[in-house]
Structures are given as C-alpha cells and as structure tokens.
MDTraj code that builds the backbone (N, CA, C; nanometers):
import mdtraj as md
import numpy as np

residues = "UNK UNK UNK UNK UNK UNK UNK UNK UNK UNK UNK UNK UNK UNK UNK UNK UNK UNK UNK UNK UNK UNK UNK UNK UNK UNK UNK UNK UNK UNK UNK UNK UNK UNK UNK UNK UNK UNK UNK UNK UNK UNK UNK UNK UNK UNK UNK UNK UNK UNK UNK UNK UNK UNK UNK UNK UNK UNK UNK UNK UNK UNK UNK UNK UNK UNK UNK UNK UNK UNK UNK UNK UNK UNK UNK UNK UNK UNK UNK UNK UNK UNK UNK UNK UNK UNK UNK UNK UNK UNK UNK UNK UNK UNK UNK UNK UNK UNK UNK UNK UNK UNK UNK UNK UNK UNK UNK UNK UNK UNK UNK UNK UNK UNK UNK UNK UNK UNK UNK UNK UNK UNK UNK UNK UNK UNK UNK UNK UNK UNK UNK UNK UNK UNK UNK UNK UNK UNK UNK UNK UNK UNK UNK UNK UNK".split()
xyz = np.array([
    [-0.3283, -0.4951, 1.7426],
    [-0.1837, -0.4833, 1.7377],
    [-0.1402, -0.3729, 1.8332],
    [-0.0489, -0.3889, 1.9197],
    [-0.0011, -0.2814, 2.0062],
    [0.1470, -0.2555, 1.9997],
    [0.2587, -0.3116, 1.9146],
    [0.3808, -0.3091, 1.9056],
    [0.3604, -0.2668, 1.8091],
    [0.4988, -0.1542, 1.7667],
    [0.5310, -0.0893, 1.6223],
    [0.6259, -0.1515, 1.5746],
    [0.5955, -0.1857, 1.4476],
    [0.6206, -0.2118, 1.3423],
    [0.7090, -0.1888, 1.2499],
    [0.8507, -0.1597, 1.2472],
    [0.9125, -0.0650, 1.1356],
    [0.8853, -0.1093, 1.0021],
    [0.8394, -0.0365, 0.9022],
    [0.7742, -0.1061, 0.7611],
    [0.9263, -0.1145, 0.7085],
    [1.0183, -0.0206, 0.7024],
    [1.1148, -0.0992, 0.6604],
    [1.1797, -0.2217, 0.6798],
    [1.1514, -0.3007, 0.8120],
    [1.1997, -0.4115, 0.8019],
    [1.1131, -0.5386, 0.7661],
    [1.0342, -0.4802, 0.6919],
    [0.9430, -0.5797, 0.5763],
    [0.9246, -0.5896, 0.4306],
    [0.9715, -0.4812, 0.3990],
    [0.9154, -0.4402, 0.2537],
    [1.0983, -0.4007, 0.1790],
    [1.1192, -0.4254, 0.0888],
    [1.2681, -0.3150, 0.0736],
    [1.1756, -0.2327, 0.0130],
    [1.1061, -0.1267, -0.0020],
    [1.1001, -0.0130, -0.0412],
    [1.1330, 0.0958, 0.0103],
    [1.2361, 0.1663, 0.0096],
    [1.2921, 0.3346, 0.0733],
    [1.2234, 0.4743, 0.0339],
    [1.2544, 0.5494, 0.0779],
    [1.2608, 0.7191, 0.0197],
    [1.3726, 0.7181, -0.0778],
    [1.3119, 0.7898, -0.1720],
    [1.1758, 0.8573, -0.1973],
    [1.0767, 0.7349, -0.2503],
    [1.0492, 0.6288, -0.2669],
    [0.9667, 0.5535, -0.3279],
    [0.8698, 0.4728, -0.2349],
    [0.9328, 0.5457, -0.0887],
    [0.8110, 0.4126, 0.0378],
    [0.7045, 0.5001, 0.0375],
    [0.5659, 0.4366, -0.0288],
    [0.4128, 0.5029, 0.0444],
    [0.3860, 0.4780, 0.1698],
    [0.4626, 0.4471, 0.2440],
    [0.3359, 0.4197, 0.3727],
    [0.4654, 0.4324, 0.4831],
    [0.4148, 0.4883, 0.6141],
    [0.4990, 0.5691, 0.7163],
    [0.4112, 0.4451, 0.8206],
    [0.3457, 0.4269, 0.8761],
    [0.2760, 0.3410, 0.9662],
    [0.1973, 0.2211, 0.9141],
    [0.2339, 0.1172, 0.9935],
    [0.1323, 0.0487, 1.0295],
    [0.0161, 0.0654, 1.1898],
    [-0.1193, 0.1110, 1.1264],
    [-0.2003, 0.1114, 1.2259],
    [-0.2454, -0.0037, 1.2943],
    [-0.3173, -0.0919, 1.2172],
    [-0.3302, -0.2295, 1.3008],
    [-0.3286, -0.3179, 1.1525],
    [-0.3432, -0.4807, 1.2222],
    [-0.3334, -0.5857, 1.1195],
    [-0.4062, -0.7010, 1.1847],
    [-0.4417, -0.7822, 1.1123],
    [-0.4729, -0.9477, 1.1307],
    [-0.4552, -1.0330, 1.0680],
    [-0.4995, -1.1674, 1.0144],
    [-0.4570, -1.1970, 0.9196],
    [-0.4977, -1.2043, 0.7965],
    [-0.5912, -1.1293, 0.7769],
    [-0.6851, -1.1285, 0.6403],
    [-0.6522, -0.9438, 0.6016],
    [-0.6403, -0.8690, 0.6878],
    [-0.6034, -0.6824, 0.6639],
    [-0.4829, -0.6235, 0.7372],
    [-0.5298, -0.5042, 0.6985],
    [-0.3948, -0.4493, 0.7551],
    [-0.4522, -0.3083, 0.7230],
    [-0.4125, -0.1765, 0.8094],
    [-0.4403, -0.0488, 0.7999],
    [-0.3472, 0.0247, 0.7822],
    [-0.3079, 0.1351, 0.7266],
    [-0.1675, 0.2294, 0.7336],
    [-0.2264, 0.3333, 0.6935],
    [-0.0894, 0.4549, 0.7238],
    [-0.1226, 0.5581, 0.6303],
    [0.0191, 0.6081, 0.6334],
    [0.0430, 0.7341, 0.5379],
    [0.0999, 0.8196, 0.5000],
    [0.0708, 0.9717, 0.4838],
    [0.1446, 1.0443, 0.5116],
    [0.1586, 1.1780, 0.5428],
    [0.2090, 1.2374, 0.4306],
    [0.1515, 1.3311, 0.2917],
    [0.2098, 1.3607, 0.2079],
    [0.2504, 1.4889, 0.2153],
    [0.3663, 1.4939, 0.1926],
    [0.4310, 1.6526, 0.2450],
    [0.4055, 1.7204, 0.1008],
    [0.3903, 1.8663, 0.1539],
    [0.3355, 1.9299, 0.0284],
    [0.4717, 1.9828, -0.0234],
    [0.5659, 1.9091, -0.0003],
    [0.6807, 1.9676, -0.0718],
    [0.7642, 1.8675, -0.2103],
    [0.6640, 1.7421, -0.2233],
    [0.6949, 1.6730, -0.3660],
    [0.7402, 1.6841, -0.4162],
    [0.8485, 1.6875, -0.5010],
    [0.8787, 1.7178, -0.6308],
    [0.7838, 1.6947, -0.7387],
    [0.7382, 1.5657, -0.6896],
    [0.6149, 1.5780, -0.7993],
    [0.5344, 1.6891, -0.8125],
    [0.5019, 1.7192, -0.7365],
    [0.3802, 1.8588, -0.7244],
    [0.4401, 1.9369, -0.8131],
    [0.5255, 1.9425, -0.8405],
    [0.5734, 2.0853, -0.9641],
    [0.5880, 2.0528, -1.0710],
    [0.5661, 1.9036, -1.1306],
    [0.5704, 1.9126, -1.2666],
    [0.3779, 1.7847, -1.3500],
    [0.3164, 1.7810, -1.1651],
    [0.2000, 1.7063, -1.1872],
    [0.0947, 1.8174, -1.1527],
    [0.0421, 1.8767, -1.2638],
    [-0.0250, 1.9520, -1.2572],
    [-0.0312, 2.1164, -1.1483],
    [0.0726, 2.1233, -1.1866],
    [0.1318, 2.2258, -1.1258],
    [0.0736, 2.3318, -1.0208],
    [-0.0665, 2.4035, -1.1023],
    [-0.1365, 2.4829, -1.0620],
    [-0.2717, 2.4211, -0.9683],
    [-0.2654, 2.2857, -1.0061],
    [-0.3650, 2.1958, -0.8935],
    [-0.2987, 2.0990, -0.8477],
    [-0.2042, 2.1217, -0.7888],
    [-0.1287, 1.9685, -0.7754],
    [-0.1676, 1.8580, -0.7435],
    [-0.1925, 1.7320, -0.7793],
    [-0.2529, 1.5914, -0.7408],
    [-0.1623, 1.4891, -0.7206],
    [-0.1856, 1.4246, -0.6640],
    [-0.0426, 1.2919, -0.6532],
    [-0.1139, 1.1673, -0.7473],
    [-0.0590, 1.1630, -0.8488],
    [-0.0590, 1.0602, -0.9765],
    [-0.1759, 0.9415, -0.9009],
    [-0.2640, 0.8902, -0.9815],
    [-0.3556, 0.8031, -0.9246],
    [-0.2211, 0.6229, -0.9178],
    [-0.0963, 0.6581, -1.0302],
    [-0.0309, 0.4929, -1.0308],
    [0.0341, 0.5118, -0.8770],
    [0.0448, 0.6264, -0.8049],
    [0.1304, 0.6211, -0.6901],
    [0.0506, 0.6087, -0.5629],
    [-0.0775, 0.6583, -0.5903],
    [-0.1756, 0.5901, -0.4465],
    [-0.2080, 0.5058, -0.5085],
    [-0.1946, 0.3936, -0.6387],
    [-0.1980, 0.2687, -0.6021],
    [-0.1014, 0.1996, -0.5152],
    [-0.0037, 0.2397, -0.5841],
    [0.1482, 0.2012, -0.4952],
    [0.1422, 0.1831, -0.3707],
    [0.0718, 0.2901, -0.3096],
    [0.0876, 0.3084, -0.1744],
    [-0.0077, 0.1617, -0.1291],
    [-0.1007, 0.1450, -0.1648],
    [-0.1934, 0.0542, -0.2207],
    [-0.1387, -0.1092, -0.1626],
    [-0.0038, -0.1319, -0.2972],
    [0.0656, -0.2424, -0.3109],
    [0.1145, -0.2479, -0.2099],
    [0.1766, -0.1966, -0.1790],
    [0.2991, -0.1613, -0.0624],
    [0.2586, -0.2122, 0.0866],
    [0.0869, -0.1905, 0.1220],
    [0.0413, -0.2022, 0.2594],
    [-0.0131, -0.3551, 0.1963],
    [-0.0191, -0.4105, 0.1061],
    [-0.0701, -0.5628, 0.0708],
    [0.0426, -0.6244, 0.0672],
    [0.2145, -0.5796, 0.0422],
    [0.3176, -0.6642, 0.0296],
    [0.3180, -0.6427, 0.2245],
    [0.2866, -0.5642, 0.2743],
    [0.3596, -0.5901, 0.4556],
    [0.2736, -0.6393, 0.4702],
    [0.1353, -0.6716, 0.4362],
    [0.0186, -0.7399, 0.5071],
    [0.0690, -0.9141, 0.4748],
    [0.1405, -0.9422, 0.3439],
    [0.1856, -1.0468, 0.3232],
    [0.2765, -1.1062, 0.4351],
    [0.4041, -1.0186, 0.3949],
    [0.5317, -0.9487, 0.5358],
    [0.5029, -1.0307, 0.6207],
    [0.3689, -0.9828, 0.6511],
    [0.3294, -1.0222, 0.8032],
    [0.2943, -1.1168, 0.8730],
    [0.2159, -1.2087, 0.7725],
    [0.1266, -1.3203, 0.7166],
    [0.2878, -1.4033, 0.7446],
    [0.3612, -1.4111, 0.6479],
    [0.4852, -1.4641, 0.5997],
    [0.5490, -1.4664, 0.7536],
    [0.5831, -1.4123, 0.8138],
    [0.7003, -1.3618, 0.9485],
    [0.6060, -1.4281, 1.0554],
    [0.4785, -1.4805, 1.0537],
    [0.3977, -1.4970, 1.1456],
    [0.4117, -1.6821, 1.1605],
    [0.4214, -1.7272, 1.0622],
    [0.3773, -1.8843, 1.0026],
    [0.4978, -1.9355, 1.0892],
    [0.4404, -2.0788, 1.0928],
    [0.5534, -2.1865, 1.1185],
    [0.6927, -2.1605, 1.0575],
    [0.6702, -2.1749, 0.9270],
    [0.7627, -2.2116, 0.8317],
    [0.7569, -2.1012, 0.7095],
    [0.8370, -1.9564, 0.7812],
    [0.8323, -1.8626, 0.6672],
    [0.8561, -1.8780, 0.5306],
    [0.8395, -1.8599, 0.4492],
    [0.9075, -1.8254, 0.3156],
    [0.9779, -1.7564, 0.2529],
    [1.0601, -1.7954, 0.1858],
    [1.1957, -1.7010, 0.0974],
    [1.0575, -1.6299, -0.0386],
    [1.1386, -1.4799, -0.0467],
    [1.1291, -1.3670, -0.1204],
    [0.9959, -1.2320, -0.1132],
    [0.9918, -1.1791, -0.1659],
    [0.9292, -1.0532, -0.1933],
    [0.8082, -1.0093, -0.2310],
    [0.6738, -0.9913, -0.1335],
    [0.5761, -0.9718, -0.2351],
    [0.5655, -0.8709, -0.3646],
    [0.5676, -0.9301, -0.4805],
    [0.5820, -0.8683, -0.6119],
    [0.4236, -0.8145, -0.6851],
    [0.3454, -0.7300, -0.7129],
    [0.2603, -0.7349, -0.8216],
    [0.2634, -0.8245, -0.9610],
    [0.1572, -0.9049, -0.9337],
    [0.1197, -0.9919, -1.0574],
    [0.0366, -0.9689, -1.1546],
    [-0.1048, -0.8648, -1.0738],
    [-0.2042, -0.8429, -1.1736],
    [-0.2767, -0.7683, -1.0598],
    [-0.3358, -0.6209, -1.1856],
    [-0.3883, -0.5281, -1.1357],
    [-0.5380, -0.4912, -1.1895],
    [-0.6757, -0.5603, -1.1272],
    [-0.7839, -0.4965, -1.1687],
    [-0.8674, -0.4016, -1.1588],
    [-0.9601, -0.3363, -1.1850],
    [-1.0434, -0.2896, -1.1484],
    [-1.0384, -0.1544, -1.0598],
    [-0.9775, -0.0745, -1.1303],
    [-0.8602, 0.0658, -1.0507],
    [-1.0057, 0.1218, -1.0462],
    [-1.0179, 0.1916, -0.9473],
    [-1.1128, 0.3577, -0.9618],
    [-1.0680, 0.4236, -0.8961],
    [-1.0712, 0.5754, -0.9226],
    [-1.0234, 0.7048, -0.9144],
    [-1.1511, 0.8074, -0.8644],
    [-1.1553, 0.8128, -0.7304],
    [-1.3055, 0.8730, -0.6625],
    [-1.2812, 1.0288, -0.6780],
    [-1.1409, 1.0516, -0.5816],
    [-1.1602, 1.1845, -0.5551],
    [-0.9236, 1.2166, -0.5904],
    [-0.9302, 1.3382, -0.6011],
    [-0.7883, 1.3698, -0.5421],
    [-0.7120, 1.3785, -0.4174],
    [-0.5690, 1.3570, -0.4014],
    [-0.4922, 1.3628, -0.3031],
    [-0.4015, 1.5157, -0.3390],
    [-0.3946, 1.5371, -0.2891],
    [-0.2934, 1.6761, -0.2814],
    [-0.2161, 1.6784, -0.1858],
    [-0.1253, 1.7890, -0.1575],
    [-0.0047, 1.8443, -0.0904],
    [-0.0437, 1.8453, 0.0587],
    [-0.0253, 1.7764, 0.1326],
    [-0.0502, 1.8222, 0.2751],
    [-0.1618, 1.7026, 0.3315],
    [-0.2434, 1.6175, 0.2809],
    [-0.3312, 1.5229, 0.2975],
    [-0.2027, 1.4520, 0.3649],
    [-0.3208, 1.3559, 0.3937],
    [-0.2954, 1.1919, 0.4391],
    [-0.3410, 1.1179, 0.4397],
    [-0.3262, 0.9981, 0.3793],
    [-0.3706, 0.9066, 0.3077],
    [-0.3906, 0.7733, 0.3806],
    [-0.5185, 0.7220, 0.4047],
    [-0.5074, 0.6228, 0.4901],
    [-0.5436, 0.4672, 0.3937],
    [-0.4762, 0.3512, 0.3616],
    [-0.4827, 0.2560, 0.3060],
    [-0.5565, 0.1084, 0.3871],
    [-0.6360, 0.0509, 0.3424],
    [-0.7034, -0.0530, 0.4092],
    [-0.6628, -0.1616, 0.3011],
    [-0.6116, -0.3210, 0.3105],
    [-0.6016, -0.3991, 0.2102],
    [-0.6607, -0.5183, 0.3133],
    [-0.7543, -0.5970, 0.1516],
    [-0.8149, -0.7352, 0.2526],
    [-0.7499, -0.8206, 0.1969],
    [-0.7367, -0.9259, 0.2107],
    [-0.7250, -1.0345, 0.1328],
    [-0.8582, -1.1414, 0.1073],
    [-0.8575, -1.1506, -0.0390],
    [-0.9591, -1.2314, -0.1069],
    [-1.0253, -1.3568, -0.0597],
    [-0.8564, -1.3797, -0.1101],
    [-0.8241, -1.5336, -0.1099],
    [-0.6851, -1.5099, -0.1689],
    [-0.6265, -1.6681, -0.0808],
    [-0.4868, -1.7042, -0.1111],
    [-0.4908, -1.8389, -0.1935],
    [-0.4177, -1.8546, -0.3130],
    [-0.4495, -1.9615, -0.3460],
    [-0.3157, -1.9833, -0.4658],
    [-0.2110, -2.1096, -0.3551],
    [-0.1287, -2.1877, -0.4386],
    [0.0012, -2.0562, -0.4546],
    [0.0195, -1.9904, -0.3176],
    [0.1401, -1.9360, -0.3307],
    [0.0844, -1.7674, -0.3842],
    [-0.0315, -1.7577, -0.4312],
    [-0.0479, -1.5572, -0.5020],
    [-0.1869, -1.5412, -0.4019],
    [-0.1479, -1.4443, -0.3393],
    [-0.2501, -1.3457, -0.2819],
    [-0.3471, -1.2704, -0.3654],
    [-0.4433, -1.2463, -0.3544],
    [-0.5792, -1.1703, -0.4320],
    [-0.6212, -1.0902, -0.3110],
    [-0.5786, -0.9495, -0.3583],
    [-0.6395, -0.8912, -0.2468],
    [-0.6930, -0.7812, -0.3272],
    [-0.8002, -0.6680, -0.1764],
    [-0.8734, -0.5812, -0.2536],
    [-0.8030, -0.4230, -0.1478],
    [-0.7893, -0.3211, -0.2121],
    [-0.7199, -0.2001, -0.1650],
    [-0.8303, -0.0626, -0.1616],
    [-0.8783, 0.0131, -0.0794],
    [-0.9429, 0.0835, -0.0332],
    [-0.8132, 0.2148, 0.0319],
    [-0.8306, 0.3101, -0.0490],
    [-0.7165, 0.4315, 0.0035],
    [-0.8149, 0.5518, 0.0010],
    [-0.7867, 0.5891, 0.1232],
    [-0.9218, 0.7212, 0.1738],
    [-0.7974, 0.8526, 0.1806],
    [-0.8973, 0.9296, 0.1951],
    [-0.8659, 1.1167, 0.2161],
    [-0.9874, 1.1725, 0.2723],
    [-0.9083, 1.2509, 0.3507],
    [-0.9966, 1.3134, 0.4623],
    [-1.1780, 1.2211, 0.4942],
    [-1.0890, 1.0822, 0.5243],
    [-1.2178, 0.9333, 0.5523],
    [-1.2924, 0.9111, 0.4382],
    [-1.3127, 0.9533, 0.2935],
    [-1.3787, 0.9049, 0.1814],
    [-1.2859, 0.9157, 0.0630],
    [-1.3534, 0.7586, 0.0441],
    [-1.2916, 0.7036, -0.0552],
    [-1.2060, 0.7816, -0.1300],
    [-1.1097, 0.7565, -0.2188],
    [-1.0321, 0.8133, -0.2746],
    [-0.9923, 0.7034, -0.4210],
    [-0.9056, 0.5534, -0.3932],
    [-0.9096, 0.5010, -0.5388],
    [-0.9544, 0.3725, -0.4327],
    [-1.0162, 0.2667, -0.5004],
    [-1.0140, 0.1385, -0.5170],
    [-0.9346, 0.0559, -0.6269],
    [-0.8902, -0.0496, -0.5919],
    [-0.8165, -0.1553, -0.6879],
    [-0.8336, -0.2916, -0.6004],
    [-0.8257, -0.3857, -0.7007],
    [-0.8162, -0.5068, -0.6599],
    [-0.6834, -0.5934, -0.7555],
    [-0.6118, -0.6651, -0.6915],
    [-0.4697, -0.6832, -0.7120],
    [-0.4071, -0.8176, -0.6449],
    [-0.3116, -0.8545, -0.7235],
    [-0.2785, -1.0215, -0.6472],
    [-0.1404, -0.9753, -0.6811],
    [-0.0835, -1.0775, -0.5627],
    [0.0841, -1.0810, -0.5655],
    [0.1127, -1.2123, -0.5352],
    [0.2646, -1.2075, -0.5464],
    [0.3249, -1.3141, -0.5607],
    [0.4627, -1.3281, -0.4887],
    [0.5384, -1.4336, -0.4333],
    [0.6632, -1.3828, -0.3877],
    [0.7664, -1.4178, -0.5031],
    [0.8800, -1.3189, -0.5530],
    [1.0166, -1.3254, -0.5918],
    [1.0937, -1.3156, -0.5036],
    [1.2099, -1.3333, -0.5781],
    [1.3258, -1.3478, -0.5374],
    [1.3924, -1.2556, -0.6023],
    [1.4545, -1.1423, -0.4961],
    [1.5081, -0.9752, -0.5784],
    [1.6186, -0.9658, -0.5968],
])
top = md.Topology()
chain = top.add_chain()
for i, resn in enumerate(residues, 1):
    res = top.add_residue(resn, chain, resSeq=i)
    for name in ("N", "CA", "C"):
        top.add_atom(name, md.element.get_by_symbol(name[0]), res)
traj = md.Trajectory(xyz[None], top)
C-alpha cells in the first residue's frame, strides 16, 4: 500500500473513542496499524493510578477497530460494495501478555480466518515495544447504524 488512508473515512469511530491513528499497510486477508498513546489519558488517573495501564477491553478495541477498516477495505474494494458497519458479533479467546502504558505505541496486526455468509472471523495480534501484548480472536458482521 503506498496511498494514505484517512481511517476516518472508514470506520465512524472519533476522539476520544478512535484506537488507531494509521493505517500501515493492507491486503486482502490483513491489515497493520498503530496508535500513539499519549500519556496524558484521562484514563491514566483513575486506571491504576500509580501504575497506569490502558484497560486490556480498550486494546481490544483498538483490536476491533483495525478488523472493521480491514473489512472497510475489503468492502470499498469489491465490485459491488455493501451497505453498513462492521459491528462485533463474538469475542474469543482474549490473552493479556504484557502492559501498555502512557507514552507507548501500540502496533495492531488483524488476519482474517475466514469469511463465511456475510461475518468475518478474524484473529488480532496488538504488540508494544514489538512483543506481544493481547491476542483475541473475533468475528463481525455488517449493521446498519
């Protein structure tokens, strides 16, 4: 991929709630991104204050978020796009390796499984400083918002 991407014009997710600032590259089975977490959160002051960590449900998020533009993308690419939103349907198999904190950056990898009959099955890999950080595996679906 050599053209940028604005993730907002794929996803409606905004600030404060968008995980992901770039798309690095894509094809049609992945997609790479990351995010830049400023150590100025609000979260950080009431998530563990004295160690601050960024919640393991929000680097999933970040997670979802690079599997709904990898859809996005998939979708905007085809003959014959489709109407609505990649949504979360079902979330397995979470692990929690290491922490994210104030000032990291978070780099997200999502594959896809398999597509089958309209819901994506994909698998999510989110690193810090290049090792692992959470795994999940997760399928979506498109709505209508």
């Amino acid at each position: 991929m050599t053209e940028e991407i604005k993730v907002t014009d794929l996803i409606p997710h905004r600030p404060p709630f968008l995980w992901v600032d770039t798309i690095i590259e894509y094809d049609s089975a992945s997609i790479i991104t990351e995010k830049a977490i400023p150590e100025t959160l609000d979260i950080f002051q009431g998530h563990y204050p004295d160690h601050p960590i960024l919640p393991g449900v929000i680097l999933c998020e970040a997670l979802f978020q690079t599997g709904a533009l990898l859809i996005a993308l998939i979708l905007k690419n085809t003959a014959v796009p489709k109407a609505g939103v990649p949504v979360i349907t079902r979330i397995e198999e979470a692990k929690f390796k290491r922490p994210v904190g104030p000032g990291d950056s978070i780099h997200m990898q999502v594959n896809i499984r398999e597509e089958l009959g309209g819901v994506w099955f994909l698998k999510g890999v989110l690193r810090v400083n290049e090792k692992v950080s959470v795994k999940v595996n997760f399928a979506c679906t498109l709505a209508e918002l």
